[in-house]
N, C-alpha and C positions, 0 to 999 in steps of 0.2 A: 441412243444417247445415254452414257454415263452419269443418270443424275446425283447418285449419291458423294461421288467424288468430286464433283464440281461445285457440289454445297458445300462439302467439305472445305472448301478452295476458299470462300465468301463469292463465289462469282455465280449468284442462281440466276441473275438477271439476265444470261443468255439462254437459259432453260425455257422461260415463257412460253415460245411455242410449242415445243414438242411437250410442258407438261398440259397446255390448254387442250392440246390433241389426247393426250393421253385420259385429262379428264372428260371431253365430250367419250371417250370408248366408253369409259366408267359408267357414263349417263345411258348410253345405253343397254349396259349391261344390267344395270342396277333395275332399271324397267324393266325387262325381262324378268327379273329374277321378283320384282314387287306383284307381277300378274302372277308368277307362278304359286306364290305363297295364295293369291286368290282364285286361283284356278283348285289349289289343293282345299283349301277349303269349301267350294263348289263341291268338288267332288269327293267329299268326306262327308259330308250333308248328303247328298244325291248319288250312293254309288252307284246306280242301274242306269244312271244319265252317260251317256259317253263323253270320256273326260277331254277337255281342253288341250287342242293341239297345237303350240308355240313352238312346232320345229322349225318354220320358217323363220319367225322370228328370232331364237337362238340362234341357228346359223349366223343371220345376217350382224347379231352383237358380238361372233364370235366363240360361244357357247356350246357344250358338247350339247345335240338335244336331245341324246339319249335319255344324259342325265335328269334334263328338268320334265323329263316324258317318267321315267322310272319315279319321278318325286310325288308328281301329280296322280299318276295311277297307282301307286300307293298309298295315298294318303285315308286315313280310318281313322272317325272317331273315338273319341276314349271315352265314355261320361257325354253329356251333354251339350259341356261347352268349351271340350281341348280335342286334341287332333295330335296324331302321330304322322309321322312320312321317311322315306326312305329318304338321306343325306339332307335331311332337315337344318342339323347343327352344322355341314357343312356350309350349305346355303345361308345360314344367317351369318353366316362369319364372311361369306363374299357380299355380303349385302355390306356389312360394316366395311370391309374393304374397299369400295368401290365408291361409297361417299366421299373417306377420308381421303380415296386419290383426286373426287373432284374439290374438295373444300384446299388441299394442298393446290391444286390450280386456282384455282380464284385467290386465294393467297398471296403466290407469287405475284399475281399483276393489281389486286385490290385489298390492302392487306385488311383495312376494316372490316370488309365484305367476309373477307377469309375467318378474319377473327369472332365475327358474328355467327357464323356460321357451324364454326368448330362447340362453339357455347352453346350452342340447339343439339347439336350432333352429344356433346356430351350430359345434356338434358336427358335424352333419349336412353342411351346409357345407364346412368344412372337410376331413372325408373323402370331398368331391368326389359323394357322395351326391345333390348338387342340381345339377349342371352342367348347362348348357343347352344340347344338341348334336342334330343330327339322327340320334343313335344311342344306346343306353343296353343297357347288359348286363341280363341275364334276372338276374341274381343282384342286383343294385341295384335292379331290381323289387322284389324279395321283401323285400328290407331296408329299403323304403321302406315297402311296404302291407302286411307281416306285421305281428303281434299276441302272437306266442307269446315266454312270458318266455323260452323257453331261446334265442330270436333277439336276445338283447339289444335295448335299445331302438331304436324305428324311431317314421319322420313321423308312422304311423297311431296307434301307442302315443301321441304328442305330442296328436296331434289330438284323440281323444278325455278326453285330461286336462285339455285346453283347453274343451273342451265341457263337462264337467264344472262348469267354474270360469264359464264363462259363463251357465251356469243358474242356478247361486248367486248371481252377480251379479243378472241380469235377475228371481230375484224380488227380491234388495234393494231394485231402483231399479223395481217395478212403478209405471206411468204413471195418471194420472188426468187429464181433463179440470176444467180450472176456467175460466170463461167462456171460452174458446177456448187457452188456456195448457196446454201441455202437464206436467204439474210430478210430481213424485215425493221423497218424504223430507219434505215440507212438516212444520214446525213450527205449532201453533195459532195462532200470533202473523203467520205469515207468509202467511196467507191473505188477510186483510185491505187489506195491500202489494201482492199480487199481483193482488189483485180493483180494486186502485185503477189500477194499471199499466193492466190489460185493459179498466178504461173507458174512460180516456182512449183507447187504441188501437182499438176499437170504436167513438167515435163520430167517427170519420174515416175507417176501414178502407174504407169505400166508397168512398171518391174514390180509390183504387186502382186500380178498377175489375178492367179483366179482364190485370192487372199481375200476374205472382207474388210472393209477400214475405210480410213481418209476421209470417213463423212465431216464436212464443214460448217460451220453455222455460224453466222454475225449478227452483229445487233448493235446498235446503237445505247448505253444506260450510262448511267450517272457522270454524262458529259464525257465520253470518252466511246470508241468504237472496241468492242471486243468479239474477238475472233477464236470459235471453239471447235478443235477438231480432235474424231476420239481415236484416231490412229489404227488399232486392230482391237482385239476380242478382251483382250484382259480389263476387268473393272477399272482399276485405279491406272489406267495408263492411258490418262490427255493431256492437252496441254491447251492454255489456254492464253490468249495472245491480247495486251492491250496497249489500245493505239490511243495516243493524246496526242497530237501536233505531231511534230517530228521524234517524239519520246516513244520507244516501243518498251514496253514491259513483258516477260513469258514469264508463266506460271507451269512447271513440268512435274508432270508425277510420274512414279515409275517403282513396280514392286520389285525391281532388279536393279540395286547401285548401280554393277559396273554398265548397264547399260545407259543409266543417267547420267555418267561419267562421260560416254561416249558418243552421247550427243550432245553435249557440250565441247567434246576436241572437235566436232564439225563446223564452228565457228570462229576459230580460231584467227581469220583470215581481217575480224570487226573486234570495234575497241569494244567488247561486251563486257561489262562485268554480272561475275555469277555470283551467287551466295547459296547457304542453305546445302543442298543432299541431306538433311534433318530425316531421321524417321520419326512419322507418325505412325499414329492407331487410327482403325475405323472397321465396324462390326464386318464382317463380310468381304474386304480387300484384303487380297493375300494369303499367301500359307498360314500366316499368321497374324492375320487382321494388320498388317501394315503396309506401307509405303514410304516412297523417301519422294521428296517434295526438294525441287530447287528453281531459284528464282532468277531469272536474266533481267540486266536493263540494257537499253543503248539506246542513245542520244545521240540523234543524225544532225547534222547540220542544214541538209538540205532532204527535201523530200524524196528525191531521185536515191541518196545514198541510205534514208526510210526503206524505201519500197527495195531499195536492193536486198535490206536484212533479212525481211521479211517474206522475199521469192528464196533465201536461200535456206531459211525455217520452215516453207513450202516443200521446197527440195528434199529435203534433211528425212522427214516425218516417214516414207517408204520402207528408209533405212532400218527403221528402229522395229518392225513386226518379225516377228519370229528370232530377230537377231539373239535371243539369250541360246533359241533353238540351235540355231547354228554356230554358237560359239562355241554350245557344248560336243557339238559334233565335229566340229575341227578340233577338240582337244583332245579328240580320240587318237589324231596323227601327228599334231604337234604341240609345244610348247601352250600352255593357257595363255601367256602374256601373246607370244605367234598369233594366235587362233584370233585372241582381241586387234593386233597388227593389220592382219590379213583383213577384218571385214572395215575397218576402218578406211584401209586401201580401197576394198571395194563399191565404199562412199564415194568416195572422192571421186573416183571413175568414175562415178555414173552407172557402174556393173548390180551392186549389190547382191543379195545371197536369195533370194528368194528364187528367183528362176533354178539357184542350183538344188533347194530343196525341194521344188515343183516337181524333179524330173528324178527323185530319188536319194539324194544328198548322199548319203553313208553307202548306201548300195550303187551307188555310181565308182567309189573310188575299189569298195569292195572287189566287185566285178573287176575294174582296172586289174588292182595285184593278183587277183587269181588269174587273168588269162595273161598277162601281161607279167608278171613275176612269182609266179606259185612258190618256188625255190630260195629266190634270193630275199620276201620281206614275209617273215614267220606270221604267223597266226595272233593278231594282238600286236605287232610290232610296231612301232609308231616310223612314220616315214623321213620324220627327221632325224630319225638311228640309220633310217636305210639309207637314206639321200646325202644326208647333210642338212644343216638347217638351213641354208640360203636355198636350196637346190629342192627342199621340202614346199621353202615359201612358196616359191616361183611356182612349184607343178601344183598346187593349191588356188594360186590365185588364177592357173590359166585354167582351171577345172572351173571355178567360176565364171570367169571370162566365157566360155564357150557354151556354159547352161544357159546363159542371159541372153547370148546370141541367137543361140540356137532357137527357143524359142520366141525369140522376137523376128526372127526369120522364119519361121513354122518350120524348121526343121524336125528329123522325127528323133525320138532318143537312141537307138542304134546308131544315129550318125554322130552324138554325141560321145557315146559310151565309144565307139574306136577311136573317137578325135580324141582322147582322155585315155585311155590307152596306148595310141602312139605317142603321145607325151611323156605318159612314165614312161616307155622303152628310152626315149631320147634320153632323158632325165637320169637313165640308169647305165646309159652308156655314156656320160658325163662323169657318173661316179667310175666308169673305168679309165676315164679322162683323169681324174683325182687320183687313181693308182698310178696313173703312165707318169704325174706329176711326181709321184716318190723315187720312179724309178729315174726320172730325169735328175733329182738331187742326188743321188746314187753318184749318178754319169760325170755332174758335176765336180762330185769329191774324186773321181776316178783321175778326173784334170789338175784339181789343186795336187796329187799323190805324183805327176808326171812333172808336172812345173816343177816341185820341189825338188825330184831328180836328176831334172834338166839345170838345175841352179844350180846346185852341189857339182855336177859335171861341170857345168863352167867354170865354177870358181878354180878347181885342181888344174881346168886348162892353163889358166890365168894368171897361175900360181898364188891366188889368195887366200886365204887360210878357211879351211871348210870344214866347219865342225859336224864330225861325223854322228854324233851322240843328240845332239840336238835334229837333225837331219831324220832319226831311228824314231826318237821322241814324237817332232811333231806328225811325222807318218801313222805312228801306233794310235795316235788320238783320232787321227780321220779314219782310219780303218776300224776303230771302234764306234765312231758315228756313224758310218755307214750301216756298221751292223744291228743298227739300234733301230734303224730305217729300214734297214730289211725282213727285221722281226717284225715292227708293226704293220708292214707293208703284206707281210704274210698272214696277219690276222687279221686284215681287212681283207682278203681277199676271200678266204676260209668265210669270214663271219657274214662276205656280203655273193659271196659264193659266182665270182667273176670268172670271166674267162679263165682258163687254165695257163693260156698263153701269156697272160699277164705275170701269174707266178712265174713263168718259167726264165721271163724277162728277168726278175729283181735275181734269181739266180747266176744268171749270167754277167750281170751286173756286178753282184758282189764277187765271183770267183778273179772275174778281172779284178776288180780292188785287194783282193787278197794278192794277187799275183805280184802287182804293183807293190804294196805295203811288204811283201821279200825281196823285191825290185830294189825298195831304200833301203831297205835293212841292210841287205850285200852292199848296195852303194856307199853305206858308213861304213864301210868297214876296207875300202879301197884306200892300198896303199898309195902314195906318192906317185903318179902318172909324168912322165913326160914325153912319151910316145905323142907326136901330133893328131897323126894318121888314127890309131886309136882310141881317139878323144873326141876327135871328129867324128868316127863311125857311132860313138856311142852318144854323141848330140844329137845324128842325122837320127837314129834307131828310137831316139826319146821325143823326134819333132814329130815322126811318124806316128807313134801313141799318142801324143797331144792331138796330132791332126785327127786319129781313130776317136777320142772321147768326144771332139768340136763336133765331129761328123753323127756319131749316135745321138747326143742332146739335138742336132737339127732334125732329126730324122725323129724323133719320139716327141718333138716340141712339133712338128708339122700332123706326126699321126693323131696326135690328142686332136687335132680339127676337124679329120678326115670325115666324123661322127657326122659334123655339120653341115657335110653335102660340099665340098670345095674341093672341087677335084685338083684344083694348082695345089694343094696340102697334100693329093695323095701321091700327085706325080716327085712334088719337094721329096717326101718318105720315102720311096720307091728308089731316087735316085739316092738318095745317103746311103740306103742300103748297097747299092751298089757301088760304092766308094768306099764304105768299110769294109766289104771283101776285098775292095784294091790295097788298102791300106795293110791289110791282113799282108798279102803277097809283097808289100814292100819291106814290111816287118823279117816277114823268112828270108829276102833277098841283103838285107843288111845285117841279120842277123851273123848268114853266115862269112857274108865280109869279113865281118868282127873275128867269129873263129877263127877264118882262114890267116888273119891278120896274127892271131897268140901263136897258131902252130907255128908259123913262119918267122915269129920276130926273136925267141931264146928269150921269151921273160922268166922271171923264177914263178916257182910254182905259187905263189901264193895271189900273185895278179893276174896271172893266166885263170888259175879258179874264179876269183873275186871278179874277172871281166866278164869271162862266158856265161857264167852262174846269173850275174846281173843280165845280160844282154838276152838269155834265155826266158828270165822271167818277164821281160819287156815283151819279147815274143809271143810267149804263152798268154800275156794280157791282150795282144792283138786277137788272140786267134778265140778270144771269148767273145772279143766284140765283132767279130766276124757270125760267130754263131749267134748273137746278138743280133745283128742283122738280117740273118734269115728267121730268126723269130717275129721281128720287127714288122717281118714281109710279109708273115701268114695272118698275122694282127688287124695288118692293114686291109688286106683280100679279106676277109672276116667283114672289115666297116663296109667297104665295098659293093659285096653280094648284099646287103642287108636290106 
């Protein structure tokens, strides 16, 4: 139990039990150590007598009994009527400590009793009674551990008055179990509050796992049911919960903001209002004696929508152990705001982060990229440089996902670590999914560069006025997009060290758009047509290109699937590829239509150039996307075998 932060709070009056336990320890400790002072001076008097052995008794208060064995068998007169002893001034200082813890118990439940008590205690004190020296007179023995009235009052007289008041106490506040809640003084009314609290906290306590925390304790004080639970290991981090009718109040401490922050976005769902995240001070909390302190209220209208808040502040409390731990360990691979994202996600699931730090946290993803991507994510590299940040998130969150499972299944952690494994490879074959994406905008500008071809030839069919200049123009600017896609598409591949086949794609890709962008270029530059025949072959020769680019974007938009196990994607790819070789052969076949059609027809030389020269670069665009094709093919056999 957290007492210092809880006093801190004003809320001591859930403390009562555990300090009235803590003060009967005291009571016995403090006996122990009152004999020992009289055993030592026995045997400081008497050394040839065999000294007094209270190892039994030390054990049983809790006490090394070396120690109080080393005290008493040491102990030697000085003079006549003082005495020396080995950890002498230690022991008087646990004597003084062990009062003040019972007088702090009688306190909390009687506070005159307390008060009266403290006023004896610093009696004592002050007539130097307690001083803490490697020496102590036989006569300040006696007036410490004597009992007789006509001795005036002493420690022992104090001590058993205090034992007294703590028996009285500890039946007031006798303990009960309610679903795992420790609770005493309960009202009829407040059972219901508390059984709602211990649901929600029960059906998450397991993703704890083998964590300490979540102890509970309620109580009944100043007309109102409060509910204190200290969460995990850190001092200043409980929360403390008050119920008044249908009014709930939370009292939250926390020596990490953002995690205060974040449990608060766990409630999001109730009209809560919050205040406060305030730093305080207090001696001993925190790196730096603080904490941040924030205060919830909500006003239920009915009981049922009460006890719902407070199953989902039951809920909640799992979440919040270790979590600063494992944010900082997700910020090793992604984004800090990501890493806050992700375990927020992992609330709301139901998942949470503990099970993944149970089973290794950092050396689980470790492991991953070294067997799993040694080459493609450097030493230090974070995964949302290697991934992507959406594709970082995701193989993040199923890495959690599958710690929590696993051990809620007793699964062993090898089966973890390749389940997290095969995730990155997927994960990373998605990022060649993200390449094949650049290379499909490629394909696409390769279409817009043919249409435009195909226009300008209509238009001379048609006899509509077809500016050549603008025709050169808007080709030169997609040809230069292209190239701008092909470069970063090269250092992503370099940077993320993919298949080879993928570079050799964006290659093929672009030589056809080059081919195309001299394709328009010669097409501005056609004179006046009005051959039919060869107007027509060089429509048919530009549908066929069109048809080759429709057919590689279907075939590179099915292989991006293939990754995903959908064999109708591999068969889609497989067949495109074989229709851009068909496409290729219908390109060479109308190609030389075309020629055959200048030899034969007596044009002058400058249309006979400007026809072939165009029709040839049309050609020469098919026969990339032909070799396009069979790279396509070995890409896909690649997903395939995998």
């Amino acid at each position: 139990m957290k007492t210092q932060i809880i006093e801190e709070l004003g809320q001591g009056d859930i403390l009562l039990p555990n300090l009235v336990a803590e003060g009967l320890a005291a009571n016995d400790r403090i006996k122990v150590r009152m004999s020992a002072l009289q055993a030592a001076a026995q045997h400081a008097r008497n050394p040839d007598r065999p000294a007094s052995d209270l190892g039994i008794e030390s054990q049983t208060a809790g006490i090394a009994p070396a120690a109080i064995a080393t005290l008493i068998g040491g102990a030697h007169m000085i003079g006549q009527d003082r005495l020396a002893a080995p950890n002498l001034a230690k022991l008087m200082n646990e004597i003084q400590d062990d009062a003040a813890t019972m007088i702090r118990a009688v306190d909390a439940g009687a506070g005159d009793e307390g008060r009266k008590a403290n006023a004896r205690l610093e009696t004592f004190r002050g007539a130097g009674l307690l001083d803490s020296a490697g020496e102590i007179e036989i006569a300040r023995i006696a007036r410490l551990t004597g009992v007789t009235d006509t001795a005036g009052d002493s420690l022992h007289r104090l001590v058993m008055d205090l034992h007294k008041q703590l028996n009285k106490l500890a039946a007031s506040c006798s303990e009960e179990a309610l679903d795992g809640a420790h609770v005493f003084a309960l009202h009829g009314e407040d059972r219901a509050a508390v059984a709602a609290f211990m649901k929600g906290l029960n059906s998450t306590r397991g993703l704890k796992f083998n964590h300490p925390g979540l102890d509970t304790m309620a109580t009944r004080a100043g007309g109102r049911l409060l509910i204190q639970n200290d969460i995990g290991t850190t001092d200043a981090h409980v929360v403390v919960i008050a119920v008044k009718k249908n009014a709930v109040t939370i009292t939250y401490t926390d020596v990490h903001l953002a995690r205060a922050k974040f449990f608060i976005s766990l409630f999001d769902k109730f009209e809560a209002t919050w205040s406060g995240l305030d730093r305080h001070t207090a001696a001993g909390l925190g790196e730096d004696n603080s904490f941040y302190l924030v205060t919830g209220q909500f006003q239920a209208d009915h009981a049922t929508d009460r006890n719902e808040f407070l199953a989902a502040v039951g809920a909640a409390l799992v979440f919040l152990i270790d979590w600063n731990k494992a944010r900082k360990l997700l910020r090793t691979w992604v984004a800090k705001d990501d890493a806050a994202r992700i375990l927020e996600w992992a609330a709301r699931k139901r998942i949470g982060h503990r099970g993944f730090l149970e089973l290794g946290g950092n050396e689980l993803l470790s492991s991953a990229v070294r067997n799993a991507a040694p080459s493609r994510i450097g030493f230090g590299e974070r995964l949302d440089q290697a991934l992507g940040r959406a594709a970082a998130i995701d193989f993040l969150k199923a890495a959690l996902r599958a710690s929590t499972e696993a051990l809620l299944a007793g699964r062993s952690v090898r089966t973890v670590r390749d389940q997290i494994e095969a995730d990155l490879v997927r994960h990373l074959d998605r990022v060649n999914g993200a390449l094949l994406a650049a290379v499909l905008r490629q394909v696409g500008l390769a279409h817009d560069l043919v249409t435009a071809i195909a226009r300008h030839i209509a238009a001379l069919g048609a006899g509509q006025p077809a500016d050549g200049k603008l025709l050169a123009g808007r080709c030169a600017a997609i040809e230069q997009k292209a190239d701008r896609i092909a470069l970063e598409s090269r250092n992503e591949v370099d940077r993320l060290e993919a298949r080879p086949v993928i570079g050799q794609l964006i290659d093929r890709a672009e030589e056809a758009i080059d081919e195309l962008e001299q394709a328009a270029f010669i097409g501005s530059l056609l004179p006046e047509l009005t051959e039919a025949a060869l107007l027509a072959s060089l429509a048919e020769l530009c549908l066929v290109a069109a048809t080759a680019t429709e057919t590689a974007a279907s075939g590179v938009a099915a292989a991006m699937d293939v990754p995903e196990g959908q064999r109708i994607d591999s068969e889609d790819a497989l067949a495109a590829v074989a229709r851009l070789i068909d496409a290729e052969h219908a390109a060479d076949t109308t190609e030389r239509a075309i020629t055959t059609l200048v030899f034969r027809g007596g044009f002058d030389v400058a249309t006979s150039l400007s026809v072939i020269e165009l029709a040839r670069a049309i050609e020469r665009a098919t026969d990339r996307f032909a070799a396009f094709g069979h790279l396509l093919r070995r890409h896909i056999m690649i997903d395939l075998a995998a």
